[in-house]
KEVOLO-429051 format. One record per residue (C-alpha): residue in one letter; x, y, z. Coordinates in steps of 0.05 Angstrom, whole numbers, plus 32768, in hexadecimal, padded with zeros to 4 digits. Example, Ala and Ser with C-alpha at 12.3 -4.5 7.8 and 13.67 -1.06 7.14 Angstrom:
BEGIN
code; x; y; z
A; 80F6; 7FA6; 809C $
S; 8111; 7FEB; 808F $
END
This chain:
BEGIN
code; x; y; z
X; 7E39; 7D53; 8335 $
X; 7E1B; 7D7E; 82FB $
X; 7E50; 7DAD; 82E9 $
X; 7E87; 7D7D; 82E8 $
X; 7E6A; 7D52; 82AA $
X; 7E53; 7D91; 8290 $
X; 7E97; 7DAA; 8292 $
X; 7EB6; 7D6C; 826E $
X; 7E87; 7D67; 823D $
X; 7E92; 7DB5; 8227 $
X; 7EE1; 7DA6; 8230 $
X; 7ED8; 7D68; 820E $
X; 7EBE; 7D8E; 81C9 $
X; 7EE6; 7DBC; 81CD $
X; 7F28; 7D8F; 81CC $
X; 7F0D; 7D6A; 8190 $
X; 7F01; 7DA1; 816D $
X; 7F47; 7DB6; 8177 $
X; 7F5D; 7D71; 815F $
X; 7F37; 7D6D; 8126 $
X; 7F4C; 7DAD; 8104 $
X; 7F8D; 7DA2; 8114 $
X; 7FB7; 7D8D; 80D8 $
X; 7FFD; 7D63; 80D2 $
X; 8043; 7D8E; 80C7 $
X; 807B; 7D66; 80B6 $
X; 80C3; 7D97; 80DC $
X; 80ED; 7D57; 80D1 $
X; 8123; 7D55; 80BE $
X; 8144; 7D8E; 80E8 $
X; 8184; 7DAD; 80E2 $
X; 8191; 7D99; 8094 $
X; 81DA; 7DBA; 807E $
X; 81F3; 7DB9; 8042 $
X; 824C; 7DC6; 8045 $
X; 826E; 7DEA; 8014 $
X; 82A2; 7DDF; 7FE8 $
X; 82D5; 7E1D; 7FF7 $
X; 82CA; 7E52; 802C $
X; 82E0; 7E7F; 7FF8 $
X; 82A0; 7EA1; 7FDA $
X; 82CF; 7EBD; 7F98 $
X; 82BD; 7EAC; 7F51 $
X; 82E5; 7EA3; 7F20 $
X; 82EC; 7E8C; 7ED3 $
X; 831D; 7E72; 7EA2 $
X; 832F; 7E96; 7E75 $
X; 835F; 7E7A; 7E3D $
X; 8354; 7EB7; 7E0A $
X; 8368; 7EEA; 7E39 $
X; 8327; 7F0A; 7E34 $
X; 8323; 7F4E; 7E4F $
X; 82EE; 7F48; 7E8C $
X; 82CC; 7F7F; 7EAB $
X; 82C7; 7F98; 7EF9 $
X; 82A9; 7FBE; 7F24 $
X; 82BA; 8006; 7F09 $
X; 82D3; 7FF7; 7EC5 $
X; 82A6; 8029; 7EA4 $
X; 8281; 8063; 7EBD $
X; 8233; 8058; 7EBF $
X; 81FB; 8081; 7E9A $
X; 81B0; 8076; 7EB4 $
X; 8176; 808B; 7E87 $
X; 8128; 8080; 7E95 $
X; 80F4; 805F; 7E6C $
X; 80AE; 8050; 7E74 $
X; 8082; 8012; 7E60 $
X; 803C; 8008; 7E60 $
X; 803D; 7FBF; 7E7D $
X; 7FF9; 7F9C; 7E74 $
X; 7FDA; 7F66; 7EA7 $
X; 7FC9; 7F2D; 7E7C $
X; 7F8C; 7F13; 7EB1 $
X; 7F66; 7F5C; 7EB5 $
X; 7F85; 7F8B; 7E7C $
X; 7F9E; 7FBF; 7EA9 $
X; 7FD2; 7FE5; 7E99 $
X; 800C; 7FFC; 7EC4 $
X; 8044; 802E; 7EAF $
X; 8085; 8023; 7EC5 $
X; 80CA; 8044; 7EC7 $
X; 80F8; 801F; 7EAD $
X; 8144; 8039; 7ECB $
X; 817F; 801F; 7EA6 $
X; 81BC; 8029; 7EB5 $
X; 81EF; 8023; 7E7A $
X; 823E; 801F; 7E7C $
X; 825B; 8059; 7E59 $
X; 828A; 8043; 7E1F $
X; 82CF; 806C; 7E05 $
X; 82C1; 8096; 7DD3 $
X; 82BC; 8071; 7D93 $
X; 82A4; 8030; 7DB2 $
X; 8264; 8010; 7DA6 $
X; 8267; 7FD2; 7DC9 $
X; 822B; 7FA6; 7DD5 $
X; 8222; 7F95; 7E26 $
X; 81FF; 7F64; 7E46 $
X; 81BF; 7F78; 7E71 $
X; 81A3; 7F5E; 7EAD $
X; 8158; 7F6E; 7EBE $
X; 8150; 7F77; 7F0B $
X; 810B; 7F57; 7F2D $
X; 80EB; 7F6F; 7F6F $
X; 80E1; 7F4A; 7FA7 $
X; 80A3; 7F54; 7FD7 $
X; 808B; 7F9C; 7FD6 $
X; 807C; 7FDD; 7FAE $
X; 80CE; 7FE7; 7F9F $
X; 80D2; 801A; 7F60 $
X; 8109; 8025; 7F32 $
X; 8123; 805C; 7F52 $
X; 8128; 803F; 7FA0 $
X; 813B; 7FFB; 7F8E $
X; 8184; 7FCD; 7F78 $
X; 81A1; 8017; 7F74 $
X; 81E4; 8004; 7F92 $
X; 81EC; 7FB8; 7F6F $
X; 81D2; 7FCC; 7F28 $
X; 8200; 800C; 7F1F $
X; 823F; 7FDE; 7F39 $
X; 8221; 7FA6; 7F06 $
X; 8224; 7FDD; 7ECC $
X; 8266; 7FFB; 7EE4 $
X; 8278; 7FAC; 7ECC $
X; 8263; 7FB6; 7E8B $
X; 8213; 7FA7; 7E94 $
X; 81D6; 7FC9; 7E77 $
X; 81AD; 7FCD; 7EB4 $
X; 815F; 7FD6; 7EBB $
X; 813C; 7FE5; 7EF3 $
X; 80F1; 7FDE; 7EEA $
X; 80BB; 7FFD; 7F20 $
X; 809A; 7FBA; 7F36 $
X; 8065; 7FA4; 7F11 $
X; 8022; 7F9D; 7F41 $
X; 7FE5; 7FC3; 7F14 $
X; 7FAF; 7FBC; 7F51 $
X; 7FCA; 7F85; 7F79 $
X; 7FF1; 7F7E; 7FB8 $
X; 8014; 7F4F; 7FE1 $
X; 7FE3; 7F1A; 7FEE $
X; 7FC9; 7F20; 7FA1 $
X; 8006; 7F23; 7F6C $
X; 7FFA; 7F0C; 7F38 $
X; 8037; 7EE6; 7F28 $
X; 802C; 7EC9; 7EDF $
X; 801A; 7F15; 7EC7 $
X; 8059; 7F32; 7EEA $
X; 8087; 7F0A; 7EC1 $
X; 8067; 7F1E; 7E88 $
X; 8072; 7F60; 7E9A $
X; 80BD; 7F57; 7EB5 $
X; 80CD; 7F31; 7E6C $
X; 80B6; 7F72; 7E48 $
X; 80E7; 7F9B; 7E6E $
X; 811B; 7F60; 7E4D $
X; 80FF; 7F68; 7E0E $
X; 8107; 7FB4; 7E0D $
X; 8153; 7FAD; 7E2A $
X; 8165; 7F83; 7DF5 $
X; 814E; 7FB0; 7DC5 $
X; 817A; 7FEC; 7DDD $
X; 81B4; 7FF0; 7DA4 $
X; 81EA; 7FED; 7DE4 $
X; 81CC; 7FA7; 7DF8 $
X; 81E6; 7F65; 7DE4 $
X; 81A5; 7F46; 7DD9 $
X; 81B4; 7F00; 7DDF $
X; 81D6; 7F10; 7E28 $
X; 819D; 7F25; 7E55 $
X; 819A; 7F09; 7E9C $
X; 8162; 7F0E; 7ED7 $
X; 8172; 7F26; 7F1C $
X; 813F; 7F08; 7F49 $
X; 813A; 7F0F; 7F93 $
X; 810A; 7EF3; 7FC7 $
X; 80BC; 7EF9; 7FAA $
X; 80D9; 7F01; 7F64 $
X; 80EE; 7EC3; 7F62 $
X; 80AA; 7EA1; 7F62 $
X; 80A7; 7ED2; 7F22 $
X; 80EE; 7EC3; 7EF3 $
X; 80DD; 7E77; 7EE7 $
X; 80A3; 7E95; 7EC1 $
X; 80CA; 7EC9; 7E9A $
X; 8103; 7E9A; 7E86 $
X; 80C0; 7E66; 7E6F $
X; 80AC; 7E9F; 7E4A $
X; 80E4; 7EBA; 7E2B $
X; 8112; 7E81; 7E0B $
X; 8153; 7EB4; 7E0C $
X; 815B; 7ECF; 7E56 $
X; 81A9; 7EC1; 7E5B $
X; 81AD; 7EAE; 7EA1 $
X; 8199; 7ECA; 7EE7 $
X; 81AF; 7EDA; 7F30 $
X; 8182; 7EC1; 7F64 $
X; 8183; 7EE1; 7FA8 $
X; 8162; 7EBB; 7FE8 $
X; 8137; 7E91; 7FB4 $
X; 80F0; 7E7B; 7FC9 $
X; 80F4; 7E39; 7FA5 $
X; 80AE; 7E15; 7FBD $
X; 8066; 7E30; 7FB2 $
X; 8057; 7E6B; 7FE2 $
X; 8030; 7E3B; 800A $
X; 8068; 7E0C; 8016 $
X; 8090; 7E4D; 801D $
X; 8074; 7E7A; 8041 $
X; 8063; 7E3E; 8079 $
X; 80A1; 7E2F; 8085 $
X; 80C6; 7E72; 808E $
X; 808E; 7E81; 80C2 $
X; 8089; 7E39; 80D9 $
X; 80DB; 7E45; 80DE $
X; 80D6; 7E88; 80FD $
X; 80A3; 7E7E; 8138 $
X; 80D8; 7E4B; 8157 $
X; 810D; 7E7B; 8149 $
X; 80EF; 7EB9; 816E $
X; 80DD; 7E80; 81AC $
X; 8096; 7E85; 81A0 $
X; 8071; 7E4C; 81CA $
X; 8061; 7E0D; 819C $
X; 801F; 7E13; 81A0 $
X; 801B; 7E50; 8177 $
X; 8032; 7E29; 813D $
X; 7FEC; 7E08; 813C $
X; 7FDC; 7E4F; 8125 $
X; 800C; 7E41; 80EA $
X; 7FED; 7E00; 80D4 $
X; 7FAE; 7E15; 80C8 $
X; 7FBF; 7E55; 80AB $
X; 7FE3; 7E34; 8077 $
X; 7FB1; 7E04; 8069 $
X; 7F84; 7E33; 8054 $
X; 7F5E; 7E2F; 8016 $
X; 7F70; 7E76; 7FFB $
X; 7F4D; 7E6E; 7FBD $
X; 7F06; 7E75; 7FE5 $
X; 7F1D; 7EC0; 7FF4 $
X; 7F33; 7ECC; 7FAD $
X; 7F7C; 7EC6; 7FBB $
X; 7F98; 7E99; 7F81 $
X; 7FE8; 7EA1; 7F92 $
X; 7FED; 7E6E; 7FCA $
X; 7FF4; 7E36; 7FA1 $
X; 8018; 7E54; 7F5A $
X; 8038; 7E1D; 7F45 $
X; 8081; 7E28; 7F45 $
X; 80A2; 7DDF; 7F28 $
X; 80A9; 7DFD; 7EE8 $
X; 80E4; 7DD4; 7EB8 $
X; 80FD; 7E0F; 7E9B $
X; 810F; 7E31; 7EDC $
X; 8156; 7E23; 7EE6 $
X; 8162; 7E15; 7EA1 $
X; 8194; 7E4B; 7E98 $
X; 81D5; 7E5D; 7EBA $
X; 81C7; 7E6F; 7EFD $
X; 81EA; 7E8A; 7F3D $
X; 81BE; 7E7C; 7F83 $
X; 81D8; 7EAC; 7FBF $
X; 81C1; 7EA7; 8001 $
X; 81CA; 7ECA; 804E $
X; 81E0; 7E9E; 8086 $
X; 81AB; 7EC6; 80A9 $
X; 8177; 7ECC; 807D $
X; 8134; 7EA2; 80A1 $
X; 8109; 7EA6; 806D $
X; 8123; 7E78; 8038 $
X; 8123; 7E29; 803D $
X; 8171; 7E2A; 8026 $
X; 8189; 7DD9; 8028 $
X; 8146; 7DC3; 8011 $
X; 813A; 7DF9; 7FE0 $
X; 8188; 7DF8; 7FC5 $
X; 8184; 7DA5; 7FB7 $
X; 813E; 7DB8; 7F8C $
X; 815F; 7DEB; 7F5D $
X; 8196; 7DBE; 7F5B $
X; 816F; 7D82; 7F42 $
X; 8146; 7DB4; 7F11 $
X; 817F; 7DD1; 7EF6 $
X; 8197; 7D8B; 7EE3 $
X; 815E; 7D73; 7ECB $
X; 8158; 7DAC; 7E98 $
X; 81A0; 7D99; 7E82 $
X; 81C1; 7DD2; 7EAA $
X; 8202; 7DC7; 7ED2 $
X; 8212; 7E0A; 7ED8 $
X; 81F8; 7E1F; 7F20 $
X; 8227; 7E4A; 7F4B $
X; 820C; 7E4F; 7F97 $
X; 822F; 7E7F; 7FC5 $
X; 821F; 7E84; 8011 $
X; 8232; 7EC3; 8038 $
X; 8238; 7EBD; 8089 $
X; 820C; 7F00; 80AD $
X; 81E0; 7F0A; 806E $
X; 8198; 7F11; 8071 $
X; 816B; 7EFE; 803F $
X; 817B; 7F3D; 800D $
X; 81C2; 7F2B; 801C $
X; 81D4; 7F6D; 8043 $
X; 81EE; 7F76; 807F $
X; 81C9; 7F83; 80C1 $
X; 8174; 7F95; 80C8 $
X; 8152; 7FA3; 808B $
X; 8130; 7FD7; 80AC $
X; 8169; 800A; 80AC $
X; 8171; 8028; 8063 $
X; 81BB; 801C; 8042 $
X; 81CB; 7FE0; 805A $
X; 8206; 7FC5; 8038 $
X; 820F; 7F87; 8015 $
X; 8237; 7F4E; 8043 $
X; 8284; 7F45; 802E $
X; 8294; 7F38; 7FE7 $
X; 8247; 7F30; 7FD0 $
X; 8246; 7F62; 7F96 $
X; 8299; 7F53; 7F80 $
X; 827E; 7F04; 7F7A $
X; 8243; 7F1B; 7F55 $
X; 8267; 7F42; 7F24 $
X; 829B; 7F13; 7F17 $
X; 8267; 7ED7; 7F09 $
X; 8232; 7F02; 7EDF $
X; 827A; 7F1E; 7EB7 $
X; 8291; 7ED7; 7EAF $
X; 8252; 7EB0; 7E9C $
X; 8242; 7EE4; 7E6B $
X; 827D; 7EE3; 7E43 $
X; 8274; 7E97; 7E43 $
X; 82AC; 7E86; 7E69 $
X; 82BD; 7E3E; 7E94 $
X; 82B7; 7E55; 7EDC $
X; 82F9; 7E33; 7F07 $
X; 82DD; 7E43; 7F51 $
X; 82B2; 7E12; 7F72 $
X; 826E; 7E19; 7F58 $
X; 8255; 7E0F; 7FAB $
X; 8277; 7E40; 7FE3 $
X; 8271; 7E65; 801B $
X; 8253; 7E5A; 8055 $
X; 822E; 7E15; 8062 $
X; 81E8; 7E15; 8059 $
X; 81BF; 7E0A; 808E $
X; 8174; 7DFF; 8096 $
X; 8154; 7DFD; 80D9 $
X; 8115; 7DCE; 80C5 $
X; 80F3; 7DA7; 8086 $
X; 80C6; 7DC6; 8053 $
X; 807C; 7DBE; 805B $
X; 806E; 7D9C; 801E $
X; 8036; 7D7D; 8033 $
X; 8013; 7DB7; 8040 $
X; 7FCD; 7DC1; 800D $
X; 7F92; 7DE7; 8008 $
X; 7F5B; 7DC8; 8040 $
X; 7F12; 7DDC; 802B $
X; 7EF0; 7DBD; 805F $
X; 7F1E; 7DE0; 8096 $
X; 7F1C; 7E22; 8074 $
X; 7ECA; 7E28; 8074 $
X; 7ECD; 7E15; 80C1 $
X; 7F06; 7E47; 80D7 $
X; 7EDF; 7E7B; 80A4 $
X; 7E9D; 7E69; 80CB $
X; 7EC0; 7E6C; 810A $
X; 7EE8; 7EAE; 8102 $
X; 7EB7; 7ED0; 80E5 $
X; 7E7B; 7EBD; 8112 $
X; 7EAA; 7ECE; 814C $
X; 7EB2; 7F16; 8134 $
X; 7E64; 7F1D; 811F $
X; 7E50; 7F02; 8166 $
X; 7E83; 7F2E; 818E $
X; 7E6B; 7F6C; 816A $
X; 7E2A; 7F66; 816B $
X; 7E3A; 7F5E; 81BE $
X; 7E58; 7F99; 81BA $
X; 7E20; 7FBC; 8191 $
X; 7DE7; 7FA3; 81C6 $
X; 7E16; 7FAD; 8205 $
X; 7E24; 7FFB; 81F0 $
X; 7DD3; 8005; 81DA $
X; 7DC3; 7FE6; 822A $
X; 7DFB; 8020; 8241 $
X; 7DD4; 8053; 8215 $
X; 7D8D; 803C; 822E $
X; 7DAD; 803F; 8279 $
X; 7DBD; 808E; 8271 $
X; 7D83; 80A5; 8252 $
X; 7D5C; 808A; 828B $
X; 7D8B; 80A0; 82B7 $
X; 7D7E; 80E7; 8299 $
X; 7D36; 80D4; 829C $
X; 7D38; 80C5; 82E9 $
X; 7D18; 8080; 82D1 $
X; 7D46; 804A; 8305 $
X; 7D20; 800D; 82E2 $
X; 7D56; 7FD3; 82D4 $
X; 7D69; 7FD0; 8288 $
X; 7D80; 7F84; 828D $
X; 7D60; 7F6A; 82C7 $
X; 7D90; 7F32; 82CD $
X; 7D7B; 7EFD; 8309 $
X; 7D9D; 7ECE; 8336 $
X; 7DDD; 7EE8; 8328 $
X; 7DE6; 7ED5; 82E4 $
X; 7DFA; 7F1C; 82CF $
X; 7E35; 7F0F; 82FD $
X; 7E43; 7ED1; 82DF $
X; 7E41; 7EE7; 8296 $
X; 7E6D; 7F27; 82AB $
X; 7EA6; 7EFF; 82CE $
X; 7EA2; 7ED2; 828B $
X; 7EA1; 7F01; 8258 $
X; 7EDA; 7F34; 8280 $
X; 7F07; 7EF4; 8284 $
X; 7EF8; 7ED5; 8239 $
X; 7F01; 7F10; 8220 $
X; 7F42; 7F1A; 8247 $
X; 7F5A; 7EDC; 822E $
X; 7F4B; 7EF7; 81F0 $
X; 7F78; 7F32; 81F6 $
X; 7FB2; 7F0B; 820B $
X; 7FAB; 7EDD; 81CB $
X; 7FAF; 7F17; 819C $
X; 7FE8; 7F39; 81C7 $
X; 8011; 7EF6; 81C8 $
X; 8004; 7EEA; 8177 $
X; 8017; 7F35; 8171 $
X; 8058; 7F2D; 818D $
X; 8069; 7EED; 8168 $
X; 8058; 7F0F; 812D $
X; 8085; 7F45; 8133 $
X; 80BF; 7F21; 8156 $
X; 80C3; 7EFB; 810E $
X; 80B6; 7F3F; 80EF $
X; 80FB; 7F59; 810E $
X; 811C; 7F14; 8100 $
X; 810F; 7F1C; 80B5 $
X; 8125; 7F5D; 80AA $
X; 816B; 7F4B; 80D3 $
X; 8164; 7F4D; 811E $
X; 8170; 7F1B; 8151 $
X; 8146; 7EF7; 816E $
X; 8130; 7F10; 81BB $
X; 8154; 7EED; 81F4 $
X; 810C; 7EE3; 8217 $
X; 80DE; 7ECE; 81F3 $
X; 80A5; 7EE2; 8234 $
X; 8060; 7EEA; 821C $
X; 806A; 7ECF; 81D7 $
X; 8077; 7E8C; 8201 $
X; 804C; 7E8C; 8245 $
X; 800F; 7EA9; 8227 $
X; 7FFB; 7E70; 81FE $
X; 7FFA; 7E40; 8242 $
X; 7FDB; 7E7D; 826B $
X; 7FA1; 7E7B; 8235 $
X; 7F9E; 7E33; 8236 $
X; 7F94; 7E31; 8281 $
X; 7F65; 7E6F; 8286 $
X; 7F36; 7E51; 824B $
X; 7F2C; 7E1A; 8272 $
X; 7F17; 7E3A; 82B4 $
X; 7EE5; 7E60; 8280 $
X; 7ECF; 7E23; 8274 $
X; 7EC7; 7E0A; 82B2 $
X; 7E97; 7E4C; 82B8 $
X; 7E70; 7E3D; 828B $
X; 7E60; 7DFD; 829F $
X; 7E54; 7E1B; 82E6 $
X; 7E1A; 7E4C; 82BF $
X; 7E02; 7E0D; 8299 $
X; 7DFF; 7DE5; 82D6 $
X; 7DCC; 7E20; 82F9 $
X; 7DA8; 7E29; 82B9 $
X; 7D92; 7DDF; 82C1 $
X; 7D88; 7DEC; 830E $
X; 7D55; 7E22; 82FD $
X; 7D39; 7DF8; 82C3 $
X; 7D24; 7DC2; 82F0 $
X; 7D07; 7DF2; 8324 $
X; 7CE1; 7E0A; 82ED $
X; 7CCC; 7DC4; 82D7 $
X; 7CEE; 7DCF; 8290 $
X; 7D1B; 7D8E; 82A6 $
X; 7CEA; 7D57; 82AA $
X; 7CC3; 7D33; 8272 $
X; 7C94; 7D49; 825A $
X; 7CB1; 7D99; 8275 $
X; 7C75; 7DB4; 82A5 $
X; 7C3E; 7DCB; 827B $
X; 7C48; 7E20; 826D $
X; 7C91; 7E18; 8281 $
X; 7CAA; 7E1D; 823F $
X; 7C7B; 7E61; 8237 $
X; 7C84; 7E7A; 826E $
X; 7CCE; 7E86; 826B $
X; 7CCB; 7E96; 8222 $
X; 7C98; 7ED1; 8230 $
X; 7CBE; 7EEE; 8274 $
X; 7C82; 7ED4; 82A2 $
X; 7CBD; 7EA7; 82CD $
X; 7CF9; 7EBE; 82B2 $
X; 7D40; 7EA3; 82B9 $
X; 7D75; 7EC5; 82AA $
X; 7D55; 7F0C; 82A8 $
X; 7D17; 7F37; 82B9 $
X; 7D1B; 7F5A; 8276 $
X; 7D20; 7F41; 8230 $
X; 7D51; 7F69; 8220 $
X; 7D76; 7F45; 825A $
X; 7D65; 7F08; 823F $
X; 7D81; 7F16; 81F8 $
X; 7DBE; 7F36; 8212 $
X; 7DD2; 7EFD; 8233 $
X; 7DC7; 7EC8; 8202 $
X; 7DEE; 7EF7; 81CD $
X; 7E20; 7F00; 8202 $
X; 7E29; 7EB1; 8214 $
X; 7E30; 7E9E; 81C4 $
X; 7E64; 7ED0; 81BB $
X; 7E84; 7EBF; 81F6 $
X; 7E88; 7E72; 81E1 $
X; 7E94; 7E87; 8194 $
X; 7EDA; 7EA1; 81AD $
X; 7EE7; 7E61; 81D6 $
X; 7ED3; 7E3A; 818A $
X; 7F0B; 7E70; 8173 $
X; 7F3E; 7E57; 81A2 $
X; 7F27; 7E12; 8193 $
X; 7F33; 7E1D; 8150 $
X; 7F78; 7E2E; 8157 $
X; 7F8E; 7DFF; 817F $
X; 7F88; 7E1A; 81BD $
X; 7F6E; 7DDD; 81E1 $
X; 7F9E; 7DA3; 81D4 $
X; 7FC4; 7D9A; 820E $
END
C-alpha cells in the first residue's frame, strides 16, 4: 500500500521530466526527389568561334611551393601555410595567361601536400593554375573554426594566385567541398572577382540545421531504435554559445553566395548532405542574385567526396566521369562559353527526410541538461572516491587484525543499495554501449559502408533500459517505502515527530540505515548518485513510453 504510490509518484516525475525537455522535430516530408533532366552526366558548350578548349592532359603540369603567413582576424595569430600550385607547362615561347582555381578543405587537418592531389593536377593538365593551400585552423579544431577568419585566409591564397604572371587574374574559381562550403559564401562576399566555383556535397543550412539532420538522417539509416533520436533533439538544441562554441549558428543566408557561376555535384550515397532541400535553396539564391548559370550533376555509388567505395581506404577513385565533367565545365565556363547540356543530370536526387529548420538555441534546456550531466558525473565520482577510501580503511584493519564494521549498514539496507547501484549502474553501461554503437554505425555509413543488416543492440537496448529503469524504480520506492516504516517506529512520522527523534538519528544514538557515520554518508552519497543517473536517463528521454 506504501510502495505502490511511492513508486508512481517517483515514475510520475520522472516521465514529466522526460516530457518537458523534450523538444518538437519536424522529419516530414519524407522521401523528397528531385528527377533529372538527362541521365547523361556530360557537359558540354557551344562554341561558334571554334575556340581551342583544353582537356585532361593537354599540357604537362609544374608544381612549385609557397608560403603565407595567414592572420586570424578575431585573435591575431598567425599561421604559415604552403601554398602548392600546380601550373600547366606552356610550349616554348608561350606565355599564356590561365585561369586558377583555389581548392578549400573540408572537415579536418588536410595539408597541401595530402589533399585534391589527383583532381587539381588533372584540373592543371586542362590548362589551370592550381593552388593547394594547408588548411587554415591557427589554434582551433573541429568544434571551434572559425569560419569568417578562414575565408579571409582562403581569399589571400586568391589574391596571391592572381598575382602570379601565368594567372589570368580576372578567371579565378573556388573549389569547395563539404565544411568549406560554410566558408566560400564568405570569400566570394569578400572578394567581388572570384570567377566562379565547384561545390562538392554542399552544406547549404547553418551547421545546426546541418549537422541535425545528417545525424537525425543517419540514426534511422544504421536501424538505431527511435528513441535514441531523443538524444538528437536535445543535442541539437543546445545553446553552444554557453560553452564558448560560436559556429553552431554562423549564419549562412548570405546574397552573395551563389552569385557567381556555379556547378553543385553530389553522391547518390553520400548521407550527410540534405540534397532536394539543399539543391532548391541554392537554386532560389542563385536566382535571386541574378544568376542562371547553375549546373547540378548527380553521380549514382558516390559518397559525399564523390569517390568511390569507404572513405577509410586511401585512393579511392572518383565515381565514373566525375573529374572528365569537371574539366569540361570549369574549361567551358571560363572561356565564357554558352553551355548546350542540361544544366540538371544524373542521377535523381533523393532525400530521405526534411531539414530541421526549426531547430534554435534553447537556454533554459541547456542549463538543466548542463546541471544534470554534470552533477551526474560529480555525484558518481565522488561515489567512487568514498567507496574505494571504505575498501582502503577495510585492509588496513584487516592488516591491523581490527574486524570492527567500516559501514555498519542495518536492516539490510546495504543489500538494498548494492542490488540498486550494481543494476543502475548496469543500465548505465548498456546506454553508453548502445549510443557507442550508433555512433559508429553512422561513423562507417559516412565514410562509405553499408549499413549492418542487424541493427541488435543499437535497437533492443534502448527498450531493455527503458524496462530495467523502471524496475530501479520500483526499488527505490521499495527502500523509500522501509525508510518510512522505520521512521514511524522511530516516531519521526507523526506530528509533532517524538521528542529526541530527530537527534537521535542525526547523532547515531538509533540509527537507520547504518551503525557508523561513515555508513550513513556513504549511503546518502550513494542513493543521490544513484537517482542523479535515473535524472540522466530522464533527461534524455528515456522515460516516454
Amino acid at each position: 500500500m506504501v510502495t505502490v504510490p511511492i513508486f508512481i509518484v517517483l515514475l510520475g516525475i520522472l516521465v514529466t521530466v522526460s516530457n518537458l525537455t523534450g523538444v518538437p522535430w519536424k522529419r516530414e516530408p519524407t522521401g523528397q526527389s528531385i528527377s533529372t533532366l538527362s541521365p547523361n552526366t556530360g557537359v558540354t558548350f557551344d562554341n561558334p568561334q571554334g575556340l581551342p578548349l583544353a582537356h585532361r592532359k593537354s599540357f604537362k603540369v609544374s608544381s612549385r611551393t609557397v608560403t603565407l603567413d595567414v592572420k586570424r582576424p578575431a585573435t591575431g595569430a598567425v599561421q604559415h601555410i604552403n601554398v602548392l600550385i600546380r601550373t600547366p607547362k606552356d610550349p616554348a615561347g608561350v606565355n599564356a595567361k590561365h585561369p586558377g582555381i583555389v581548392f578549400m578543405h573540408g572537415a579536418g587537418y588536410g595539408t597541401a601536400e595530402n589533399s585534391f592531389g589527383d583532381v587539381a593536377a588533372d584540373l592543371s593538365s586542362a590548362g589551370f593554375v592550381t593552388a593547394v593551400p594547408d588548411k587554415p585552423v591557427w589554434s582551433t579544431n573541429d568544434i571551434t573554426r572559425d569560419y569568417a577568419g578562414s575565408a579571409k585566409a582562403y581569399d589571400q591564397v586568391v589574391r596571391c594566385l592572381r598575382t602570379q604572371h601565368d594567372v589570368d587574374p580576372g578567371k579565378i574559381g573556388l573549389y569547395a567541398t563539404s565544411e568549406s562550403t560554410w566558408i566560400s559564401p564568405y570569400v566570394i562576399k569578400y572578394d567581388k572577382h572570384i570567377a566562379f566555383q565547384l561545390l562538392l556535397s554542399p552544406m547549404v543550412y547553418g551547421p545546426r540545421q546541418s549537422l541535425g539532420f545528417f545525424v537525425g538522417q543517419d540514426f534511422s539509416l544504421v536501424g538505431a531504435n527511435d528513441g535514441y533520436q531523443s538524444i538528437v533533439r536535445r543535442l541539437f538544441h543546445a545553446d553552444a554559445d554557453m560553452f564558448g562554441l560560436h559556429n553552431f549558428d554562423f549564419p549562412m543566408d548570405l546574397p552573395e553566395a551563389y552569385a557567381v557561376p556555379t556547378m553543385v555535384v553530389y553522391g547518390s550515397k553520400d548521407v550527410l548532405t540534405a540534397q532536394v532541400e539543399g539543391l532548391e535553396h541554392i537554386l532560389y539564391s542563385a536566382h535571386r542574385a541574378g544568376n542562371q548559370n547553375v549546373t547540378v550533376r548527380s553521380y549514382s555509388v558516390a559518397n559525399h567526396v564523390l569517390r568511390l567505395g569507404d572513405e577509410e581506404d586511401s585512393g579511392t577513385p572518383f565515381v565514373d566521369d566525375y573529374i572528365s565533367d569537371v574539366i569540361s565545365w570549369a574549361v567551358g565556363t571560363a572561356a565564357g562559353l554558352k553551355q548546350t547540356s542540361e544544366l540538371v543530370a544524373g542521377a535523381t536526387i533523393r532525400q530521405s527526410i526534411a531539414v530541421p529548420v526549426e531547430l534554435q538555441a534553447d537556454r533554459n534546456l541547456t542549463v538543466y541538461g548542463a546541471i544534470v550531466n554534470l552533477g551526474m558525473v560529480v555525484l558518481l565520482v565522488a561515489a567512487l572516491l568514498m567507496a574505494l577510501l571504505g575498501c582502503a580503511i577495510k585492509v588496513l584493519r584487516m592488516i591491523r587484525h581490527d574486524h570492527s564494521k567500516v559501514f555498519g549498514f542495518m536492516r539490510g539496507f546495504g543489500s538494498e543499495l548494492l542490488a540498486v547501484t550494481v543494476t543502475t549502474l548496469a543500465t548505465f553501461v548498456l546506454f553508453v554501449a548502445g549510443l557507442v554503437q550508433v555512433i559508429m554505425a553512422v561513423v562507417r555509413l559516412c565514410w562509405g559502408g553499408a549499413p549492418t543488416e542487424n541493427p541488435g543492440m543499437m535497437y533492443w537496448s534502448w527498450p531493455v533500459i527503458q524496462v530495467v529503469s523502471t524496475l530501479v524504480v520500483w526499488a527505490w520506492a521499495r527502500i523509500l517505502a522501509r525508510c518510512i516504516e522505520v521512521a514511524r517506529l522511530r516516531g519521526l512520522a507523526q506530528f509533532p515527530p517524538r521528542k529526541g527523534a530527530i537527534s537521535d538519528v542525526v547523532s547515531g544514538r538509533e540509527p537507520v540505515f547504518a551503525s557508523k557515520r561513515f555508513g550513513r554518508v556513504f549511503f546518502w552519497l550513494v542513493a543521490a548518485a544513484m537517482f542523479s543517473v535515473l535524472l540522466f536517463f530522464a533527461f534524455w528521454g528515456l522515460f516516454i513510453f
